[in-house]
C-alpha positions in Angstrom: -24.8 -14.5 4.4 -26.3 -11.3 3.5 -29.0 -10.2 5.2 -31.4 -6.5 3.8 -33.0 -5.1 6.7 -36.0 -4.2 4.8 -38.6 -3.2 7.7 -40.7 0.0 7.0 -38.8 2.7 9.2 -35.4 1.8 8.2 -36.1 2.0 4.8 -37.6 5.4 5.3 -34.6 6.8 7.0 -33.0 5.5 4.0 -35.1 7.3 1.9 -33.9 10.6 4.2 -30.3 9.7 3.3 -31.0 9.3 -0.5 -32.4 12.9 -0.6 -30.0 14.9 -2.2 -31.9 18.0 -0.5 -30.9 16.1 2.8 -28.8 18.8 4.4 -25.7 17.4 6.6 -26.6 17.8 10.2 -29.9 16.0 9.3 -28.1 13.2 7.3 -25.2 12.6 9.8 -27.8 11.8 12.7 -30.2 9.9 10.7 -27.1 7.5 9.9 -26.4 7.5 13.9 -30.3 6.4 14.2 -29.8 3.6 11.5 -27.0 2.7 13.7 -28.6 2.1 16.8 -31.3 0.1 14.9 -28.6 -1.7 12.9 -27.2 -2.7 16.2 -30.8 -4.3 17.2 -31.2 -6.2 14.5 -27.6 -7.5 15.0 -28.0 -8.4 18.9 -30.8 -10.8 17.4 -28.7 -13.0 16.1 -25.9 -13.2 18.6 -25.1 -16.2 21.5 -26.9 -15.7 24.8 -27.0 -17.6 27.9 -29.8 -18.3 30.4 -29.2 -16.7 33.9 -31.2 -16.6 36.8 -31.3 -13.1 38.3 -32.4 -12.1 42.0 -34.9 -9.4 41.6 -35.9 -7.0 45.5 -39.0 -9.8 45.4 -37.4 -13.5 44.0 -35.5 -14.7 41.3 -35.9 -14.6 37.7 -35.2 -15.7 34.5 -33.4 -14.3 32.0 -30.8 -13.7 29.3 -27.2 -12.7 29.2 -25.0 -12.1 26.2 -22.0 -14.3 25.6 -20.2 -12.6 23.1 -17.6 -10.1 23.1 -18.3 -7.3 20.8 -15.5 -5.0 19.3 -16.7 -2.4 16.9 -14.2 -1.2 14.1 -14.8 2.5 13.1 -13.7 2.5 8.9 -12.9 6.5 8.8 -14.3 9.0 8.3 -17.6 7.9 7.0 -18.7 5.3 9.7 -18.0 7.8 12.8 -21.9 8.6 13.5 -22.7 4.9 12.2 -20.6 3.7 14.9 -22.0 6.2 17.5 -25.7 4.7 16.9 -24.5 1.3 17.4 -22.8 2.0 21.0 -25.5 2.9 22.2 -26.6 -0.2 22.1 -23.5 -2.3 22.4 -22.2 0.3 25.5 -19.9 -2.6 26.7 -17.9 -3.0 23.2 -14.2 -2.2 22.5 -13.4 -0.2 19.9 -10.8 -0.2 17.0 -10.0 2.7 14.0 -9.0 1.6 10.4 -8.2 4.6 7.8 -8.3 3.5 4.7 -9.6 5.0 1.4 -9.0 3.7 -2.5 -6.9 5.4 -4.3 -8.7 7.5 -7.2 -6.5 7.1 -10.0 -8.4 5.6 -13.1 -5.0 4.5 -14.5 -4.3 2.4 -11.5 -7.2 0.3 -11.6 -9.0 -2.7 -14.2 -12.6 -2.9 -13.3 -13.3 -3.0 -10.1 -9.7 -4.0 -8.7 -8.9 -0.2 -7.1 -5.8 0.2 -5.2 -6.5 0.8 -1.5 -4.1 2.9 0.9 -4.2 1.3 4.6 -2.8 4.3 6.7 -4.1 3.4 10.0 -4.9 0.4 12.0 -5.5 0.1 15.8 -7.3 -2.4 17.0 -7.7 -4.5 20.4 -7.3 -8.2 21.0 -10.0 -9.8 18.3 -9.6 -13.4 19.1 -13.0 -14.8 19.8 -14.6 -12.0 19.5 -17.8 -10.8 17.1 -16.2 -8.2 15.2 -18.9 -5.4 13.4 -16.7 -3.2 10.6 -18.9 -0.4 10.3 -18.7 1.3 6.3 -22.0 2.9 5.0 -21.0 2.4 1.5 -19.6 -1.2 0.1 -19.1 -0.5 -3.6 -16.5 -2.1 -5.3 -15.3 -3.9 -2.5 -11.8 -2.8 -3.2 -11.3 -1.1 0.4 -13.4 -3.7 2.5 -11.1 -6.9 1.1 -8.2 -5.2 1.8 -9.7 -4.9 5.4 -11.0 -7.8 6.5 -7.7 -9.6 4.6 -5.1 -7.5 7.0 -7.7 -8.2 9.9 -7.6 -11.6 9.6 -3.7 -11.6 9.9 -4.1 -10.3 13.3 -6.3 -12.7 15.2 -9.1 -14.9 15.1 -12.4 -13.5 15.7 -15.2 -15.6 16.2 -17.2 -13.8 13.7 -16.9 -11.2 11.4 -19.8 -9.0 10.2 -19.9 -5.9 8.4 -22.3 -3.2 8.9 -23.2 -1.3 5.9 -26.1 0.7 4.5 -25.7 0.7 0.7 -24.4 -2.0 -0.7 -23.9 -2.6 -4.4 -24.4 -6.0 -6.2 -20.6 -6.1 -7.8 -19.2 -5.4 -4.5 -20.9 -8.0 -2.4 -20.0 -10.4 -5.0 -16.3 -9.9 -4.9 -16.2 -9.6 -1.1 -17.9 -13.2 -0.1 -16.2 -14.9 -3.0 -12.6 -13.8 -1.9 -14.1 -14.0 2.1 -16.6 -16.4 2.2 -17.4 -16.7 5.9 -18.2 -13.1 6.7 -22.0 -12.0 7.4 -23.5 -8.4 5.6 -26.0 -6.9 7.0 -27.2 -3.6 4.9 -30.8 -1.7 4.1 -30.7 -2.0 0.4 -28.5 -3.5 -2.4 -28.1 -1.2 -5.4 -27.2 -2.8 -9.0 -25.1 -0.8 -10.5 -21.6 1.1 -10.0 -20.8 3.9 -12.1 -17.2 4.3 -13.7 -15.7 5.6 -11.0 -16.6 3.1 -8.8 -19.9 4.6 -7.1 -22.9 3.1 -6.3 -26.1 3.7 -8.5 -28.3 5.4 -7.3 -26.6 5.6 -4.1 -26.6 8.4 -1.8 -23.2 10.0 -3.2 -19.9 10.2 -0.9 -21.8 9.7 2.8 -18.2 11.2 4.3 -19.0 14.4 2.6 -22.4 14.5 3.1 -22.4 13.6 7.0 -19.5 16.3 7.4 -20.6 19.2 4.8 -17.3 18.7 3.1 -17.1 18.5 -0.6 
C-alpha cells in the first residue's frame, strides 16, 4: 500500500523543501515538522484498545495504543525526520542503519545500484510496527537492501517506511520484490535522472539539511 499524504499544509512545507533558495537551517526543521505530522497521519492507522480511565470526578472512556513502535533512523538524511516523529511516538525504540549506494556508474545496470550496509543496530523487532524513516526513495537500490537484511532479523508485525519524495521506478521495484510493506510519502515524482535522482526532487536532502556539499 502506498498512501500520498496530500493535505494542503504538508504539501506546502513540501513546496519549502523543493525551493532551491531554501537555506539549510530552514530546510532541516521543516523536514523535522513533516515528521511530526507524518507521525499523525501514521498513528491513524495503527491498533488501539478501549480502556476505561478514572479521571479526579469518574471514569472514562478512552483509547490506548497496542502497538509497539520502533523507529529506524536511515543515516544521515532521516536524523531531523526522525526527530519530528518522536515527538509524537515519545515511547518508541529506536535503531540506526548506515547505508548509502555506491556511486560508481560502472557498477550498476539501470536501476540495480550496489548498496554498502556499514552499520546496523537495532532492538528486538518481533511484533513490532517498524517506521524506516528515508526522505528520498529513488531507485530503491538502498531501501531493498534494507528491509531484505531487516527481515532476517525478526518478525515485525508491520513494516512501513516513512518517506517524503518518492519516485515512481523506485516504489515499483520495492513492493514487487517486498510486497507486504506500507509507504507513506507527500508526493511521487516520475522520473529519475541518470544518476539515479529523483526528478524534480529536492536534490541530496543529507546535504541540504546539513549545509554540506
Amino acid at each position: 500500500m502506498i498512501k500520498i499524504l496530500g493535505n494542503n499544509y504538508l504539501q506546502s512545507l513540501l513546496t519549502i523543501l523543493r525551493d532551491r533558495k531554501t537555506n539549510f537551517v530552514v530546510f532541516r526543521e521543516t523536514v523535522k515538522e513533516i515528521g511530526k505530522f507524518m507521525a499523525y497521519e501514521i498513528a491513524k492507522e495503527l491498533d488501539y484498545s478501549d480502556v476505561n480511565v478514572e479521571t479526579p470526578l469518574g471514569i472514562a472512556k478512552g483509547k490506548k495504543r497496542d502497538d509497539e513502535i520502533v523507529l529506524v533512523i536511515v543515516l544521515r538524511a532521516a536524523l531531523p525526520l526522525v526527530h519530528g516523529m518522536m515527538e509524537v511516538f515519545r515511547d518508541s525504540y529506536l535503531g540506526v542503519i548506515a547505508a548509502k549506494r555506491i556511486e560508481n556508474n560502472e557498477d550498476h545496470a539501470g536501476l540495480d545500484f550496489g548498496v554498502e550496509i556499514s552499520y546496523m543496530k537495532l532492538p528486538n523487532i518481533d511484533d513490532k510496527v517498524i517506521i524506516i524513516a528515508d526522505p528520498m526513495l529513488a531507485t530503491g537500490s538502498t531501501m531493498i537492501s534494507i528491509l531484505s537484511r531487516l527481515k532476517e532479523l525478526g518478525k515485525p508485525k508491520r513494516i512501513i517506511l516513512a518517506t517524503i519524495i518518492s519516485a515512481r521506478p523506485g516504489v515499483e521495484r520495492v513492493m514487487k520484490i517486498h510486497k507486504d510493506i506500507d509507504i507513506y510519502t507527500l508526493a511521487v515524482d516520475n522520473e529519475l535522472n541518470s544518476d539515479g535522482y529523483i526528478v524534480p526532487g529536492l536534490g541530496d536532502a543529507g546535504d541540504r539539511a546539513f549545509g554540506t556539499i
